[in-house]
N, C-alpha and C positions, 0 to 999 in steps of 0.2 A: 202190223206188230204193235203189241199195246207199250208204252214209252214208261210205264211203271213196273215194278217188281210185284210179283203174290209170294205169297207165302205158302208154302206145299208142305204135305207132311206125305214122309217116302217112305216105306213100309216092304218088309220082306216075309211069310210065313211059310216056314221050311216044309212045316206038314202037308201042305196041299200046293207046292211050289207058286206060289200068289207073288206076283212083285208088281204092286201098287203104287200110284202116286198121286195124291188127292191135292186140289189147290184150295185157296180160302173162297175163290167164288162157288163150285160146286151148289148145286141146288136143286129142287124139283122141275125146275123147268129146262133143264138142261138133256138132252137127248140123245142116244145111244150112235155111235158110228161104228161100225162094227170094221175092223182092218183085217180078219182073217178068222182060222176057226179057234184061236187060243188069245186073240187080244182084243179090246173092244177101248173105244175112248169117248167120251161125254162131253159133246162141246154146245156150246151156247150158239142162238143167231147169226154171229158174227164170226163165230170159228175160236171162241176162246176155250182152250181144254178146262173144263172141269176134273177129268180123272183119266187115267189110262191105266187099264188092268190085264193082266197078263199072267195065266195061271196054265202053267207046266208048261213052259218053254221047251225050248230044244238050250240045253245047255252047254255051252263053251269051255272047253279046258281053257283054252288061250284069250287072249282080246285081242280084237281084230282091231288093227291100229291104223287107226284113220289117218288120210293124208291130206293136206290142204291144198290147195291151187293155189299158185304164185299171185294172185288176185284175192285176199281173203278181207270178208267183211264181217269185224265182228264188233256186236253190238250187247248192249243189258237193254232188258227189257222181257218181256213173252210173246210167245209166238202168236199167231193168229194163221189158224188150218183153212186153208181153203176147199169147202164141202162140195164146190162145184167140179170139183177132179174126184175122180173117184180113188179110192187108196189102198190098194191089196196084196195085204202081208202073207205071203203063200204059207211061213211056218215063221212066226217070233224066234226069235235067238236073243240070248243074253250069258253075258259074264257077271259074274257074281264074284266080288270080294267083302271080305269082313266090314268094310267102310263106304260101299260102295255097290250100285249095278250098272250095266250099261245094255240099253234093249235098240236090239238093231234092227229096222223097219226095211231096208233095204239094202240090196246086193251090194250097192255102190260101196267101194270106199273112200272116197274124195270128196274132198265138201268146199262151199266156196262161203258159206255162213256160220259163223260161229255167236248164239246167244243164249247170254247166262243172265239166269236168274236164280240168284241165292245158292242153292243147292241142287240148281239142276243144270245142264249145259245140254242145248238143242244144235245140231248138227244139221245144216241144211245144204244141200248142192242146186242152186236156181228156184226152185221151189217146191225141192222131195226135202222131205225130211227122211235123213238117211240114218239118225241113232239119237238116242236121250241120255246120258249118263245123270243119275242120279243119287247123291249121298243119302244115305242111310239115316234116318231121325233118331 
């Protein structure tokens, strides 16, 4: 985990259901990780996300409301993906609010990490990341 904050710009585009989240490192040398056949994320060497994009989800009436383990560790800072596990989102989901998305990576609902940065909050159970809530820029 990186022990500083970026700065992200989180983007929704209704027409082509696109729910983006770009960070300030983003670059050309950053390279594609593909999680499924509607979301893809951009991370660097070391596992730092550059972008995560996700274009026509499976859409949520409800938001599925995560539960914490009686052991929870939460932290600021960002995440760092581990590229040596492999990571496959059979179908993206997300809920969508006026102020807000939250994109769910995995089945689980239970988490035992909680790390925020700025405007995003990472959900982690051991070391799945199981959702992203991310405000709206």
């Amino acid at each position: 985990m990186m022990q500083q904050d970026l700065k992200s710009e989180v983007t929704y585009i209704d027409e082509v259901k696109n729910f983006d989240i770009v960070t300030e490192k983003m670059n050309d040398d950053f390279y594609t990780y593909p999680l499924g056949t509607n979301m893809m994320m951009w991370l660097d060497d070391d596992g730092l996300i550059g972008e995560i994009e996700c274009i026509f989800p499976e859409q949520l009436d409800r938001e599925v409301f995560l539960i914490k383990k009686q052991e929870i560790l939460m932290q600021n800072g960002f995440p760092l993906i581990n590229t040596e596990v492999p990571v496959e989102v059979s179908i993206a989901k997300v809920f969508k609010r006026k102020d807000y998305f939250t994109l769910y990576f995995s089945k689980l609902e239970t988490y035992n990490k909680e790390i925020v940065a700025t405007i995003l909050t990472f959900y982690v159970n051991d070391n799945e990341l199981v959702a992203v809530k991310a405000e709206l820029s």
